[in-house]
N, C-alpha and C positions, 0 to 999 in steps of 0.2 A: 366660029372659033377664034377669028380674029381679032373680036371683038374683045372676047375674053383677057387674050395677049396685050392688048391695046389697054385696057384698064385693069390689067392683073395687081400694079403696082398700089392702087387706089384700093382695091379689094383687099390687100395683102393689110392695108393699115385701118380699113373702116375691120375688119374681123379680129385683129389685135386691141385693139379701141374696146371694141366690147368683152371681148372676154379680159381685159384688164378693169374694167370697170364693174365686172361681175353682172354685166348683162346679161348673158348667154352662159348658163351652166353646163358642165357637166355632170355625167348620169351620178359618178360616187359622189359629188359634193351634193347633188339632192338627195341624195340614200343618205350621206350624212346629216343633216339637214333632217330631215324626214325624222331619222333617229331621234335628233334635239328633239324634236316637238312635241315626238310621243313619249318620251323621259318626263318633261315639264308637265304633259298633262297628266302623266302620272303621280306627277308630284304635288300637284294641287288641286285636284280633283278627285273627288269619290265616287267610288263602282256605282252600278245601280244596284250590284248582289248587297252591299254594305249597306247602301243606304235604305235598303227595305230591312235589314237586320233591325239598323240602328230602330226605326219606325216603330218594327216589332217590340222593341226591347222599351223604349219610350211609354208604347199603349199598354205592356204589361206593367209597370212602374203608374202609370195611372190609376187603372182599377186596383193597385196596392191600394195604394193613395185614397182614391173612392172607398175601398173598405175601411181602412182606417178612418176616415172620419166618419163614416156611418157608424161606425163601434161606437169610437169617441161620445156623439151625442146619443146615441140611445143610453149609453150609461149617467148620463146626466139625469 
């Protein structure tokens, strides 16, 4: 315990040091944090429920497509 008293003063300014530096978080600034990042990935990133939509919606506009030009030349 003496020891502790003896370099309390040391301790007192290496643990200010870091938390002014943004070394050592606390719990709400990483919840906040956290928050940011799940926002941004929401915002530039698509679901995978969408993107199998989109896929869907893509392969049905294809075989459009494929019909239609199979029309097209058999009428020639």
């Amino acid at each position: 315990m003496q020891t502790f008293l003896d370099f309390s003063p040391v301790i007192v300014v290496v643990l200010v040091f870091l938390i002014q530096q943004k070394i050592v978080v606390t719990p709400e600034q990483l919840e906040k944090k956290h928050r940011e990042i799940l926002r941004d990935v929401e915002n530039r990133f698509v679901t995978q429920k969408s993107h199998e939509d989109l896929r869907l919606q893509f392969s049905e506009i294809k075989e459009k497509i494929d019909k239609i030009y199979d029309c097209l030349i058999i009428s020639k």
